[in-house]
N, C-alpha and C positions, 0 to 999 in steps of 0.2 A: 707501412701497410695501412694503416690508421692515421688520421684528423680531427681534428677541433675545429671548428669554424665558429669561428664569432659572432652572431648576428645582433640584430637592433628588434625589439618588437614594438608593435604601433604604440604602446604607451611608455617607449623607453626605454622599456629593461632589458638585461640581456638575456639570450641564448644560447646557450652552446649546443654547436651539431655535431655530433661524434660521427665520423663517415670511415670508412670500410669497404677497399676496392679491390680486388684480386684478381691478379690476371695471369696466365699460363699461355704460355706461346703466344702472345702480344693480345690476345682475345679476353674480354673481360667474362670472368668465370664467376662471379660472384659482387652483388654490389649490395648493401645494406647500412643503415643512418639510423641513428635517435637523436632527438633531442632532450636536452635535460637543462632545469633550470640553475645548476650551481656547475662550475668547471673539473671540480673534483668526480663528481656523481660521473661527469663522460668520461675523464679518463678512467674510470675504475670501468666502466662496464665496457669501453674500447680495449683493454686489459685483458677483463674477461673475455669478450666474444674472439680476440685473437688466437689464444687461448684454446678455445674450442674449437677452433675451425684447423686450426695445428694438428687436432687429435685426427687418427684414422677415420677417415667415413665424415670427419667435421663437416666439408661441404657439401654433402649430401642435400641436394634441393628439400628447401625448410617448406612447406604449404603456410602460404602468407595470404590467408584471406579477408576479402574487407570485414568489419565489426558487425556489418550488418549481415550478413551471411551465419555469422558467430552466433548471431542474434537466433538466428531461424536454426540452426544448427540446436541451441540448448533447449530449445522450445521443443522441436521435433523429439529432441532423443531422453529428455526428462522423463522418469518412470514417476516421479512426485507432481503431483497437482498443484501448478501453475497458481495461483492466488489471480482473483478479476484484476487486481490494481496492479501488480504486478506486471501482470499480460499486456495490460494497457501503456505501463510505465515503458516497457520495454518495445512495441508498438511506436509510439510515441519518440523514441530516441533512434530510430529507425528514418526519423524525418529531420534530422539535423547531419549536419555535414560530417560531425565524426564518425559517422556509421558508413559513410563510403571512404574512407580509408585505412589501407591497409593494419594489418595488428600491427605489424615492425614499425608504425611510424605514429602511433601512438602511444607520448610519454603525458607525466605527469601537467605539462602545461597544456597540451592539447585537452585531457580532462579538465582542469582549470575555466579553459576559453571557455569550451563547453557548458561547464557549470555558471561561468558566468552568461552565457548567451541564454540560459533560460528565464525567461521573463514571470517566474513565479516567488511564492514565497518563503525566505531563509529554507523551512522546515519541509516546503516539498521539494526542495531541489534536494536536501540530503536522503529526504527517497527515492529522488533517482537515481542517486549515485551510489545507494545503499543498492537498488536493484540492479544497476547496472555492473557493482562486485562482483554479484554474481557470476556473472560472467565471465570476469577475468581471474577469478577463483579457481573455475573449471577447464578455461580453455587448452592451457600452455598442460598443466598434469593429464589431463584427458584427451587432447588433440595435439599435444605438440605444438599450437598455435602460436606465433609469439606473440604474446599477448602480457605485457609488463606487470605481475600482480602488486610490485614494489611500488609502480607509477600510481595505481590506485591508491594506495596505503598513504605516500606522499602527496599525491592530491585533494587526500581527506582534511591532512593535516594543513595544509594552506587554506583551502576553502573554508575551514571552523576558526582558522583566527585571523582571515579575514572580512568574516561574518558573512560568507556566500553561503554556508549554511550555519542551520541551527534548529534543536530542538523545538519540537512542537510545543505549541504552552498548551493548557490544560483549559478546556470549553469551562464557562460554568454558565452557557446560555439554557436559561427554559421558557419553553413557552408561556403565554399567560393563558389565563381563563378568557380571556376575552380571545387572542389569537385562535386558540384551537376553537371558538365558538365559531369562527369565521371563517376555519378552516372546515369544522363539519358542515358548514351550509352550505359551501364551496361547493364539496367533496358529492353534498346530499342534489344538488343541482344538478351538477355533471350527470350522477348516475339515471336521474330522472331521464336526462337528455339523451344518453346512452348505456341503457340498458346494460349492454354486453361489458363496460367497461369495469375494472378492478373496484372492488371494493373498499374504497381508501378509510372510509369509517372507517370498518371495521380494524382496516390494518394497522391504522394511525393508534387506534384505541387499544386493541394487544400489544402495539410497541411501547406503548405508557405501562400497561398496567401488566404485560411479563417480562419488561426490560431487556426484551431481545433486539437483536441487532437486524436491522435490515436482510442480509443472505442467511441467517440464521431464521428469520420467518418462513423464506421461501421454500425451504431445504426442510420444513419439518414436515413427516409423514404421520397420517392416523396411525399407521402403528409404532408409530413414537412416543404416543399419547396413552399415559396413563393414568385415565381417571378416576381410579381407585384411591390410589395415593397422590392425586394431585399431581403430578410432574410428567416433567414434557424430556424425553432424547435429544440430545442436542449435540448432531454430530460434526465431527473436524469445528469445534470451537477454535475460536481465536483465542490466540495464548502465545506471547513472545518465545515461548521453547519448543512448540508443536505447534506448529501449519497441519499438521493432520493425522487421525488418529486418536483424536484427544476427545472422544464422547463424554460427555457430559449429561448427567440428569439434573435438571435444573428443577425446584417447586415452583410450581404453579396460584397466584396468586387466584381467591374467588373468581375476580372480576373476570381473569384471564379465561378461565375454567369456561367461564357463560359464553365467552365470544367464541372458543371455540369449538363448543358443542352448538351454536349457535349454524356451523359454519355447512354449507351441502357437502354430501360426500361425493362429490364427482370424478375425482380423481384421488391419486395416494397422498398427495401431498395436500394439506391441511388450507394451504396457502399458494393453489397452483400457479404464481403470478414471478412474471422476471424481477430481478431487481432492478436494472434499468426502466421498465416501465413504472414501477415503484416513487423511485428517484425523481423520475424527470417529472410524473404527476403531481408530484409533493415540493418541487423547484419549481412547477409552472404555477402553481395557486398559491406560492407564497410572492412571485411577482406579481401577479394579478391582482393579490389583496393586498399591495403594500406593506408586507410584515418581515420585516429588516432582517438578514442575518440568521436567520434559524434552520437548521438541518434536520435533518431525520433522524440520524445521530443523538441528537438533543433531547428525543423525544425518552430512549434509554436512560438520561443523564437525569430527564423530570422522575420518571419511574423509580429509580433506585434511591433520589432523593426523596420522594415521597415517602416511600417504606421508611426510612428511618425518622423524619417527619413525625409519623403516626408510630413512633417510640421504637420500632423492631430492633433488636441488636444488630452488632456487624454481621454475627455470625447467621443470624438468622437472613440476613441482606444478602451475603453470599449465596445461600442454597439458591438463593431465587435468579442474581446477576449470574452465577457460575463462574463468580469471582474466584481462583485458588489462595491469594493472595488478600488477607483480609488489610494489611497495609495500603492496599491499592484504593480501598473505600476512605483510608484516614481524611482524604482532601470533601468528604462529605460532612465531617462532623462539624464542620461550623457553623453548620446550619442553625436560625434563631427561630425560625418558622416553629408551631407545633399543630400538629390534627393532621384528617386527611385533607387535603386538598381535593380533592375526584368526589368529597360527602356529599350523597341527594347532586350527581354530575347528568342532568336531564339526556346527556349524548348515550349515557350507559343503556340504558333503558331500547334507545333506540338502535344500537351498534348489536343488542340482546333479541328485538325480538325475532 
């Protein structure tokens, strides 16, 4: 009833095709194939799916849909809020070949090719394929879908040793005093020329000095803001165990406090501006002014190194970063620097009045 087929692939190695054809009254009633990179791995699962299909009702017409359908399928029926990168990551995998083929004919080396066809680096391909789990996490228990969760699990483990993916290494870029000087005049230009446009001073200057994260500015309301006590709400923080959910009161640093009493009440949000217009403002004037390598990101990484700079403990570091984990700060203590760095910082004054 079942086959192995040997093949050759473009760099040599083999494959083996597990194939699967069943016919009743000379008409082909069922036809289904995997591939799998080891010979054992298809006889076990040509085994199994014999096996099943033996059973009463086994060939019951399986819904074999392409990945990319799968794709829009978790998306729609998600009751949990999607993450921007996320959305994107999966968007994005939408536009490669594995996404029009069906789930049954996606194994472990098909995610491999895959992984290796993307032209990015070690540590974002393992977030695709960290995002793209998801997927095959949910489809086959919640849809029936065959969708191999085993092939993923296997193709993690090829991919990490042979270095198609890997861990993100840890930034320790900051800006200098001269960049960001270059940056507010940048920023102070544009807004002369365009009035209407974001206020990147200011935003640049809260993301120094209350170590918040880019969607974490955008997202905060006046009435998140408590000026009594210094601190700001800070809701669905990022945190590797909660995507959402996870509010947080974060302390509010002076300097913070001024920008954003500083700021018009026009709207609920403190900071009514996209992140992507954020983003691409702060990537386009760091080409413009020639200043290598620096994120927005970074600008968090200056802030929280600063505070312990000017002596703060860890713990007192955290209330501000909305760090839970004070181990997460250890990779700051080597710092040699000491004072504030922002002392008598002439942008402050003007991000203030």
């Amino acid at each position: 009833m079942g086959t192995i087929v040997t093949r050759k692939r473009g760099d040599g190695s083999p494959a083996y095709v597990a194939q699967i054809l069943l016919k009743r009254k000379g008409e082909i009633v069922h036809r289904e194939a995997k591939t799998f990179d080891r010979k054992q791995a298809a006889k076990a699962w040509l085994s199994r799916r014999e096996s099943e299909l033996a059973k009463p009702g086994g060939l019951e017409k399986v819904e074999d849909p392409t990945l990319a359908a799968v794709i829009d399928r978790y998306i729609a029926e998600s009751k949990k809020a999607i993450g921007r990168t996320k959305a994107q990551v999966l968007r994005t995998i939408k536009d490669y070949d594995i996404a029009d083929m069906k789930c049954s004919a996606i194994g472990s080396a098909e995610i491999v090719g895959f992984a290796q066809s993307l032209k990015v680096q070690p540590s974002t391909v393992q977030n695709y394929l960290s995002h793209l789990g998801a997927i095959f996490a949910v489809a086959k228990p919640a849809w029936k879908f065959p969708l191999d969760r085993q092939a993923m699990k296997d193709a993690m483990v090829v991919t990490k040793r042979m270095g198609i993916t890997a861990k993100s290494k840890g930034r320790d870029r900051r800006p200098s005093l001269d960049e960001l000087d270059k940056l507010m005049s940048h920023f102070g230009t544009v807004k002369k020329r365009r009035p209407r446009s974001g206020p990147m001073q200011k935003i640049v200057a809260f993301a120094i000095f209350s170590t918040r994260r880019q969607e974490e500015i955008t997202t905060i309301k006046w009435a998140d803001f408590d000026e009594a006590h210094s601190r700001v709400l800070v809701r669905d923080m990022k945190h590797p165990g909660d995507k959402e959910g996870n509010d947080t009161w974060c302390d509010l640093t002076p300097e913070a406090v001024r920008i954003i009493k500083s700021m018009p009440k026009v709207r609920e949000e403190i900071f009514p501006y996209s992140t992507d217009a954020i983003g691409a403002a702060f990537t386009r004037a760091g080409k413009v002014l020639g200043i290598d390598d620096l994120h927005f990101h970074d600008l968090r990484h200056d802030g929280i190194s600063r505070l312990l700079e000017m002596g703060r403990t860890i713990p007192q570091v955290a209330s501000v970063s909305g760090h839970r984990s004070w181990s997460s700060l250890q990779r700051y203590t080597h710092l040699k620097q000491t004072g504030d760095k922002y002392q008598n910082w002439k942008w402050l004054a003007v991000v203030t009045a």
